[in-house]
C-alpha positions as CSV (number, residue, x, y, z in Angstrom):
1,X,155.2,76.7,37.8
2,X,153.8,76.4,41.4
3,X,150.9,74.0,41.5
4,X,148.2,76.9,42.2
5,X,148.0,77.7,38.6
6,X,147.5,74.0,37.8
7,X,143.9,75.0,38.2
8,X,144.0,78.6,35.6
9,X,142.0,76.3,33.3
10,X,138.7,77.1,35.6
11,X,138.7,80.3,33.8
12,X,136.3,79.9,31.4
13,X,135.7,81.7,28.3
14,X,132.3,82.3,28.3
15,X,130.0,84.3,26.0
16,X,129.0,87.8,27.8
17,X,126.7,88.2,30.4
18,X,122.8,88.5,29.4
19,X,123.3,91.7,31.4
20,X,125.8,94.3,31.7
21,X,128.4,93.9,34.7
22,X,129.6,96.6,36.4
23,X,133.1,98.1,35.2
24,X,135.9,100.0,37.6
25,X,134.2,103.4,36.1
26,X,131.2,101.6,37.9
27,X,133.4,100.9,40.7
28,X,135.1,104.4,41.2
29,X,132.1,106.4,40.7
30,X,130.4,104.3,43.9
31,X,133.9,105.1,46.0
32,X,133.0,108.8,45.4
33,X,128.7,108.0,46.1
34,X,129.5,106.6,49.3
35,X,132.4,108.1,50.9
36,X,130.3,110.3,53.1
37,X,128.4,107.2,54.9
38,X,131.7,104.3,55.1
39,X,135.5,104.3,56.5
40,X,138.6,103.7,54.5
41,X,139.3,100.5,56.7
42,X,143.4,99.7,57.5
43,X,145.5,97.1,55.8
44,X,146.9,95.4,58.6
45,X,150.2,92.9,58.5
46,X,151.5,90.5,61.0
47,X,155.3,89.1,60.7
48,X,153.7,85.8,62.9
49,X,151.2,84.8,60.6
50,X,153.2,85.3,57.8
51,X,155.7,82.7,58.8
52,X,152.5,80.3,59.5
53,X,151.7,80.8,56.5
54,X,154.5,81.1,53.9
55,X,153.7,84.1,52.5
56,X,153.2,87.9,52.9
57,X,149.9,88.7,54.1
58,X,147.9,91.7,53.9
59,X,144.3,92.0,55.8
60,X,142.0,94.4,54.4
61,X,140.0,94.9,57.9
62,X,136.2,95.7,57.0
63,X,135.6,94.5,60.3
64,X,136.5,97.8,61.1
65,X,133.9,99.0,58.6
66,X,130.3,101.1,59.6
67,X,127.6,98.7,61.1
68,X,130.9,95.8,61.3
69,X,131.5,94.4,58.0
70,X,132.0,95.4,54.1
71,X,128.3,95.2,53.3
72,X,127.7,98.7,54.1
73,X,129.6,99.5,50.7
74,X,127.0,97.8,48.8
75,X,123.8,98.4,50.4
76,X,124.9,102.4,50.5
77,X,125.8,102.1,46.4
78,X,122.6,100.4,46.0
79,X,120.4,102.6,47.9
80,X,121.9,106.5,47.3
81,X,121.2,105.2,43.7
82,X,117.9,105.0,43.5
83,X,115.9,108.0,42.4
84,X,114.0,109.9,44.7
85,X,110.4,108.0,43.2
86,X,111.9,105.0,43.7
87,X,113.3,105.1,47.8
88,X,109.6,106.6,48.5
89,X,108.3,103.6,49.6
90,X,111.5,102.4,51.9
91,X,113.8,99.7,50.8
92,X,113.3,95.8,51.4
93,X,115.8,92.8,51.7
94,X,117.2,89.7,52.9
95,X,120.1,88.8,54.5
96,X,121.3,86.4,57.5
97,X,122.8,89.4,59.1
98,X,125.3,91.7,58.0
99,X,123.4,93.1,54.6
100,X,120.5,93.5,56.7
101,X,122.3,96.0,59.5
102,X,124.1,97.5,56.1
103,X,120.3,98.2,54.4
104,X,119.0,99.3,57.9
105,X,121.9,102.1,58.4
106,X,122.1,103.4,54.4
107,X,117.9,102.9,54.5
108,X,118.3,105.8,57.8
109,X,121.0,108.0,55.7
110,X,118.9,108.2,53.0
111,X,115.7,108.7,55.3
112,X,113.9,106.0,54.3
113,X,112.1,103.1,55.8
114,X,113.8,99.3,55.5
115,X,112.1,96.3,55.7
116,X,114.8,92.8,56.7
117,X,113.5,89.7,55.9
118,X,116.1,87.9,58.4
119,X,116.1,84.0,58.4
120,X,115.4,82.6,62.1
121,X,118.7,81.1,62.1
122,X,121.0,84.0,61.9
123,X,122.4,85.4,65.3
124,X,120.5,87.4,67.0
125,X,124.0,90.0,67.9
126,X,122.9,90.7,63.8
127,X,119.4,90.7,63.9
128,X,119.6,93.4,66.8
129,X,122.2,95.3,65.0
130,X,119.9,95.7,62.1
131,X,116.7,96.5,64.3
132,X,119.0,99.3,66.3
133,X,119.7,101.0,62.7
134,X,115.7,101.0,62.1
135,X,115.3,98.0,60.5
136,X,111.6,96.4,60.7
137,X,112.5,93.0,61.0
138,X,110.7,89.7,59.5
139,X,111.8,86.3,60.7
140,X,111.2,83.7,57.9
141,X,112.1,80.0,57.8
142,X,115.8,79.5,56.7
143,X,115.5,78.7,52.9
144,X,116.4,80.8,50.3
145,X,112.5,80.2,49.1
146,X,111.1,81.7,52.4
147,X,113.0,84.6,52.5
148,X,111.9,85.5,49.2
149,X,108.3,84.7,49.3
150,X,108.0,87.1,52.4
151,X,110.3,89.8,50.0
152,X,107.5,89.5,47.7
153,X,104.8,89.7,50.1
154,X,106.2,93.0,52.1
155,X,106.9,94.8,48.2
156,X,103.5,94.1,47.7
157,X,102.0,95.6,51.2
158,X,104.5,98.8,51.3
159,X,106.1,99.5,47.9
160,X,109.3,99.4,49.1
161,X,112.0,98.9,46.3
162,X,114.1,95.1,46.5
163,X,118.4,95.9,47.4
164,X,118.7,92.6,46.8
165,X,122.3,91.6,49.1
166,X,124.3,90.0,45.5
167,X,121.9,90.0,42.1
168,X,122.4,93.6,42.0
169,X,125.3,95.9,40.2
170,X,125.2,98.6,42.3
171,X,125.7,96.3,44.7
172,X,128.0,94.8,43.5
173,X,130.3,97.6,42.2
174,X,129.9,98.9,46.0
175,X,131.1,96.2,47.5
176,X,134.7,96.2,44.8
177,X,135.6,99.2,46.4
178,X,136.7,97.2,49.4
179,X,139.4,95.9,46.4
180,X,139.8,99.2,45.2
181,X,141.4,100.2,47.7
182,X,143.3,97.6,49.0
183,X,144.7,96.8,45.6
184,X,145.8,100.7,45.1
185,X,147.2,100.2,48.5
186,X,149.3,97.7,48.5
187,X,150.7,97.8,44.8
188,X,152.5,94.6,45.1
189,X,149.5,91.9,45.2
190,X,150.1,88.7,43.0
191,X,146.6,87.5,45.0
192,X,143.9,88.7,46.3
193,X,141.2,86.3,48.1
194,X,137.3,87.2,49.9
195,X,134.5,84.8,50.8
196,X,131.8,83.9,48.3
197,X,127.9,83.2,49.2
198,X,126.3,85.0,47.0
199,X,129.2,86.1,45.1
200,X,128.4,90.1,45.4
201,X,132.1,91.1,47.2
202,X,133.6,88.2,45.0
203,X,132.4,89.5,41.7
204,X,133.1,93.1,42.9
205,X,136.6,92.0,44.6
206,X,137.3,90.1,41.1
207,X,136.4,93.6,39.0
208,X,138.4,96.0,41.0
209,X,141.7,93.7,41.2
210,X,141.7,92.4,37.7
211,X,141.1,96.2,36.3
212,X,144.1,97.9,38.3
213,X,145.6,94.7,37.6
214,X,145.4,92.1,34.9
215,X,148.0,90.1,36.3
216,X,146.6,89.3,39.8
217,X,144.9,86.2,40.7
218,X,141.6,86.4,42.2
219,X,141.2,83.1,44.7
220,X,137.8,82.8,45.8
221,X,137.0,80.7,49.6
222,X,134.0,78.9,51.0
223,X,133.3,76.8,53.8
224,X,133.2,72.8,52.3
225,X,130.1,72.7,54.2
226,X,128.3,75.8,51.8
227,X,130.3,74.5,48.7
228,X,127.7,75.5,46.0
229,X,130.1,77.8,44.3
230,X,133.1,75.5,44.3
231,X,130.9,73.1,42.3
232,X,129.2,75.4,39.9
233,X,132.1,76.6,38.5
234,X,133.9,73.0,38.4
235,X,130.5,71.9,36.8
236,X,130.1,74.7,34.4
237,X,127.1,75.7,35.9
238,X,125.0,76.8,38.7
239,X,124.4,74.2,41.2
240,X,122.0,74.4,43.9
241,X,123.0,74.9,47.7
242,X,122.6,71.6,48.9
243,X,123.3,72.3,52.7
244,X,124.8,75.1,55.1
245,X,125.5,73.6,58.0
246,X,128.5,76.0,58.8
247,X,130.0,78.5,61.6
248,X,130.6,81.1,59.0
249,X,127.0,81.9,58.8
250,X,127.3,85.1,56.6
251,X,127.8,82.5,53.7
252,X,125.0,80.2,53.8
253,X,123.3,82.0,50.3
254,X,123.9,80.3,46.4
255,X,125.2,82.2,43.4
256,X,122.9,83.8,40.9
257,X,123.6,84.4,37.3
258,X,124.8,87.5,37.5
259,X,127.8,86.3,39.4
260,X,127.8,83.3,38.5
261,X,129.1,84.8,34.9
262,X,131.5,87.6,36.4
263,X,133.7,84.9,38.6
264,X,133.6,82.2,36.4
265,X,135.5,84.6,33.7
266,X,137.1,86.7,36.2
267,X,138.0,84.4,39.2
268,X,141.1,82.1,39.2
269,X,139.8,79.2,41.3
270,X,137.1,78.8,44.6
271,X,139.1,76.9,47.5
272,X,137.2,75.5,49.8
273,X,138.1,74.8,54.2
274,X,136.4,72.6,57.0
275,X,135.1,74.3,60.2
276,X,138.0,73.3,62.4
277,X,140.5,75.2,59.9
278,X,138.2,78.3,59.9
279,X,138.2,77.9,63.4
280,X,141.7,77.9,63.6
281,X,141.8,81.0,61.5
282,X,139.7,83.2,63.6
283,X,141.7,82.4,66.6
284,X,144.8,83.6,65.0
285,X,143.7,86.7,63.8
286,X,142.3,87.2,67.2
287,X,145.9,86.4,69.0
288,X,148.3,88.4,66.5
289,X,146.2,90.8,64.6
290,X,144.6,91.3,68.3
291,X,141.4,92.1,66.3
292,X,137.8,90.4,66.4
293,X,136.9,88.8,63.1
294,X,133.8,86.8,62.7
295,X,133.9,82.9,61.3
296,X,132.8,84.5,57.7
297,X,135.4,87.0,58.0
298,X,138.3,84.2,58.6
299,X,137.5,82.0,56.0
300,X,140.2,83.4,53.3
301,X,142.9,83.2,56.1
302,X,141.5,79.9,56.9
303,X,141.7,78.8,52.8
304,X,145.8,80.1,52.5
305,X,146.3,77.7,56.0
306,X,144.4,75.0,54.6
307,X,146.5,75.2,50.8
308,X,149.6,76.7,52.3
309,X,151.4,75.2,48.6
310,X,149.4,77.2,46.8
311,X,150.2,80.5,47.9
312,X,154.0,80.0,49.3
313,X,156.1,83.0,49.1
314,X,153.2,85.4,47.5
315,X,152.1,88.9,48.3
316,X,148.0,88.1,49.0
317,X,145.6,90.5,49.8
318,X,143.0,89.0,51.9
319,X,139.5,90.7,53.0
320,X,138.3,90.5,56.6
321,X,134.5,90.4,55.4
322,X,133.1,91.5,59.0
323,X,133.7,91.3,62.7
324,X,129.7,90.8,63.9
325,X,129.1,87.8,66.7
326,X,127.8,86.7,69.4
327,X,130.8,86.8,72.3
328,X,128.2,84.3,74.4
329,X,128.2,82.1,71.5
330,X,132.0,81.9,70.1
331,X,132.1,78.8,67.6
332,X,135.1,77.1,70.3
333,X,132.8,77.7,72.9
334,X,130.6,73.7,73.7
């Protein structure tokens, strides 16, 4: 038995979920709600980095996806599903980037207002993104706690209804159809890996795959310097983000509840990777995919280079989260 599965016993059996998790009916149903407003993005293959790796690899690009990264799946599900009462007021979140852009553009689809809180840490390639879709940006100190007690304060000024970027199953169920596709794509996947912050496109990812598929693994990866969800689910429960200090800066957010429960009885096992490896990663999809990937987008390559034993001579389905930086600012750039 190869030693990845040592770990299987992470799969708790846990007592359902306070709340109802989204289903693939959930998941199908928002492929069909937001077709109109995001791309089917390629699956892309590279003979080089297979032989790096030891195993087939298959890149689900969302990098290639409206506003640059997956997020648009969610924020689109989210928003085209609100009733026509509740989208009067405009739409609020917050989000170190990508979500925020995502809210901004579905927010202008649906022709509504959005409001970003955007922590004053996150790029400013993002922020600008966002404000070029609409978005009325915030800057709020970068704690979880400030972004939501300026939420709270514009829902109280405007009205606007909360997407919230993970503790949401619209959300979430928009972000699985990343999975969806890739999985009824490539019909040979033993694995299938994304990022987890928040655990929104890892509870999603986890959904979709395990659905089409009982027998495929789902492997979440996160930095070892935003390790929250690694130790929550070897510690049975949540445990707070204790730092962030990472490159891949659209995964500096803690797990809630809601997906807390779906990848602790969905998701195989949470790898985690230093900087140097995800900086390692990016650079390779850059030289042989010949694609730009941001650090948050490389981490899953960076997780099968980092546990190469773990995934030898498997067909894995990775997802390319997003391609948004800062070219001035590239992570091997001092």
């Amino acid at each position: 038995m190869p030693r990845f599965w040592t770990l299987a016993s992470l799969r708790l059996v846990t007592a359902p979920a306070s709340t109802p998790v989204p289903t693939l009916a959930d998941i199908r149903a928002a492929a069909v709600r937001i077709a109109p407003l995001v791309h089917r993005t390629p699956v892309l293959t590279s003979t080089s980095l297979d032989v790096l790796c030891g195993a087939r690899i298959f890149f689900k690009c969302e990098n290639f996806q409206r506003t640059g990264s997956f997020k648009i799946r969610g924020a689109s599900n989210a928003i085209m599903s609100l009733t026509d009462e509740q989208a009067a007021c405009g739409v609020v979140t917050h989000s170190s980037g990508n979500h925020a852009s995502a809210v901004a553009c579905a927010a202008r689809h649906r022709g509504v207002p959005s409001f970003i809180v955007v922590p004053e840490n996150a790029p400013q390639a993002k922020i600008d993104t966002a404000a070029g879709f609409g978005g009325v940006i915030s800057l709020c100190k970068p704690t979880l706690e400030a972004r939501q007690e300026m939420v709270d304060d514009i829902q109280e000024r405007t009205g606007a209804a909360m997407v919230h970027p993970y503790d949401n199953n619209d959300v979430i169920a928009g972000q699985g159809t990343a999975a969806l596709e890739l999985v009824e794509e490539i019909t040979g996947l033993e694995i299938v890996s994304a990022p987890v912050s928040g655990g929104g496109l890892l509870s999603g990812t986890a959904i979709a795959a395990t659905s089409l598929r009982p027998a495929i693994r789902v492997v979440g990866a996160e930095p070892v310097n935003a390790d929250d969800a690694y130790r929550s689910i070897r510690a049975g429960s949540i445990q707070p983000l204790l730092h962030s200090n990472t490159i891949a800066d659209g995964l500096r957010a803690a797990l809630c509840p809601r997906t807390f429960d779906i990848i602790r009885s969905r998701v195989t096992n949470i790898l985690t990777v230093d900087e140097e490896t995800i900086i390692e990663a990016m650079k390779l999809i850059w030289r042989y995919l010949k694609i730009v990937v941001e650090p948050s987008g490389a981490v899953p390559l960076a997780m099968v280079l980092a546990h190469r034993e773990r995934f030898a001579g498997r067909h894995v389905g990775l997802i390319l989260t997003g391609g948004n930086l800062d070219l001035d600012k590239l992570p091997w750039q001092h």
